[in-house]
C-alpha positions as CSV (number, residue, x, y, z in Angstrom):
1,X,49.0,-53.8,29.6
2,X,52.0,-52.9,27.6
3,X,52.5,-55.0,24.5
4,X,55.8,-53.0,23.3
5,X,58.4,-55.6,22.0
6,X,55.7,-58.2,21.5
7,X,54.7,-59.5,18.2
8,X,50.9,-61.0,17.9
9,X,49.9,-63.1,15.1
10,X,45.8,-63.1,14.6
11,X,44.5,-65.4,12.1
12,X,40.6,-64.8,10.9
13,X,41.9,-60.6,11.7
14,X,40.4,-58.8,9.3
15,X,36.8,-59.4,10.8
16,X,34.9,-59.3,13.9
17,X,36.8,-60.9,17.1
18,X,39.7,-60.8,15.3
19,X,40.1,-57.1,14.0
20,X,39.0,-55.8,17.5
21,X,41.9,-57.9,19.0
22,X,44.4,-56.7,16.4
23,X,43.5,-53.1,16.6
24,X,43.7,-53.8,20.8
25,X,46.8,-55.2,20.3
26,X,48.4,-52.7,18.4
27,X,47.0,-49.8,20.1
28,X,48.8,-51.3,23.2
29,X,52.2,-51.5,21.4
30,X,52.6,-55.0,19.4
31,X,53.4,-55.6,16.6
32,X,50.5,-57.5,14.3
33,X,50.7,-59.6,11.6
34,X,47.1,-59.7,10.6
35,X,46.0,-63.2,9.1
36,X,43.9,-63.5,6.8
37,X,42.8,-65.6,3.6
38,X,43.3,-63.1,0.6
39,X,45.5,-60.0,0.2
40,X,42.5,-58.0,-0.7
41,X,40.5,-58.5,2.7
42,X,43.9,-57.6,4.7
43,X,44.3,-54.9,2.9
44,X,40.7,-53.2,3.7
45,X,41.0,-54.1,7.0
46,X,44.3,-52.7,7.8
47,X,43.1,-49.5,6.1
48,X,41.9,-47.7,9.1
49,X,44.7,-49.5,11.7
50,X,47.6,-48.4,9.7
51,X,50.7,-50.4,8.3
52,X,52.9,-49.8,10.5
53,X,53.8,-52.3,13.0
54,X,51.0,-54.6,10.8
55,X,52.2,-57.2,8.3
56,X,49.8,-59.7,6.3
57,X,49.9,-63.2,7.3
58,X,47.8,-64.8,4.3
59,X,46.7,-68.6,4.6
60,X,43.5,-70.4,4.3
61,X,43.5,-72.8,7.1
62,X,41.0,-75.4,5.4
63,X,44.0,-76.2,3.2
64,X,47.0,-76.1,5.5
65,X,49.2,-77.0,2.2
66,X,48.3,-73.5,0.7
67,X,49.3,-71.5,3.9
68,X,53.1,-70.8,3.4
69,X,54.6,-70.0,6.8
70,X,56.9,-67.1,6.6
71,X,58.2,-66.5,9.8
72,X,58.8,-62.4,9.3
73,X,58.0,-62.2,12.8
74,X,58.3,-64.9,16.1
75,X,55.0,-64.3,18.6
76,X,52.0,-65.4,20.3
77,X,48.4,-66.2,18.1
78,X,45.3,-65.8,18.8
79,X,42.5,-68.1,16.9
80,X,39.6,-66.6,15.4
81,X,37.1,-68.7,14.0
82,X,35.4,-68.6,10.8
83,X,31.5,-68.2,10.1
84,X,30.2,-68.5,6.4
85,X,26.7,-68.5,4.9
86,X,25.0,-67.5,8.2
87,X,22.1,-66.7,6.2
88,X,20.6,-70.8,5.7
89,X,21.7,-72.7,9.3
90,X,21.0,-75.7,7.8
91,X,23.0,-75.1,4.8
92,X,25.6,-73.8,6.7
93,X,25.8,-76.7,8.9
94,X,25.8,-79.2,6.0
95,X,28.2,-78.0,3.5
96,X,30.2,-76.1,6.2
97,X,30.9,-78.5,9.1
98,X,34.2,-80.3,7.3
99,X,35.5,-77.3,6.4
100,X,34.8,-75.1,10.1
101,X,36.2,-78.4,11.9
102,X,39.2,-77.7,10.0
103,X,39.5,-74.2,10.3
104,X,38.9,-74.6,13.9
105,X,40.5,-77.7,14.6
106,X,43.2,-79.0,12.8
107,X,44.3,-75.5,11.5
108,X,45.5,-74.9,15.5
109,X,47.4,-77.9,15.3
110,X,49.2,-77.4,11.9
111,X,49.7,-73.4,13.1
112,X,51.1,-75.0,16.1
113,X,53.4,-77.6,14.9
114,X,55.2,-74.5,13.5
115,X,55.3,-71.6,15.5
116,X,56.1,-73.8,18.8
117,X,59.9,-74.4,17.6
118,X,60.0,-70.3,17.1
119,X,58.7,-69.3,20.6
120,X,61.0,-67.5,23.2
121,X,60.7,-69.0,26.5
122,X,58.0,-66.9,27.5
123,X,56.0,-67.2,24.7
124,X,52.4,-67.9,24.5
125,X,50.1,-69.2,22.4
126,X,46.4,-68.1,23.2
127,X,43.5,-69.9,21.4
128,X,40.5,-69.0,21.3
129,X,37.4,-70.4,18.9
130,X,33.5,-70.5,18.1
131,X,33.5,-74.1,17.7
């Protein structure tokens, strides 16, 4: 598969799923803007990929209003899901479960609300979650 010409936008990329898709994508030839929720964690995970054709795309999607869309790049997505405090289940699943149904849920729909208007015909968006 040649990705040349493409550009891929992967939130949750700087971990897991979402690195290995990044560093797929961009070994096949796209261009990746790498989302992720501080500057700090983008910039250790694009450390071994390289910056070039990789751009930050920093947003916490619990809090849509702090996620400042700047459209550097039109593309497809690719949804990663977050996982914190695997440690205590329980824990996890009580002070978590607002917070993952976001992520998971409503972040989609706000990401999608915006980049739909920027697609190309022929554009995709590609979701895909561990919720």
């Amino acid at each position: 598969m040649d990705l040349a010409a493409r550009t891929i936008l992967v939130t949750g990329g700087t971990s897991g799923t979402g690195l290995a898709v990044a560093k797929a994508a961009h070994r096949l030839g796209a261009d990746v803007l790498l989302g992720s929720r501080s500057q700090t964690s983008y910039a250790e995970a694009v450390a071994p990929i390289g910056d070039d054709r990789v751009a930050p795309f920093i947003a916490d999607f619990a809090d849509p209003r702090t996620a400042a869309l700047r459209r550097t790049e039109p593309g497809p997505m690719r949804e990663a899901a977050i996982a914190r405090h695997r440690d205590e289940l329980d824990r996890l699943v009580h002070e978590n479960a607002a917070s993952a149904f976001v992520v998971n849920h409503e972040g989609p729909r706000w990401l999608f609300e915006r980049l739909v208007p920027m697609l190309r015909d022929g554009g995709r968006i590609i979701v895909y979650s561990s919720l």
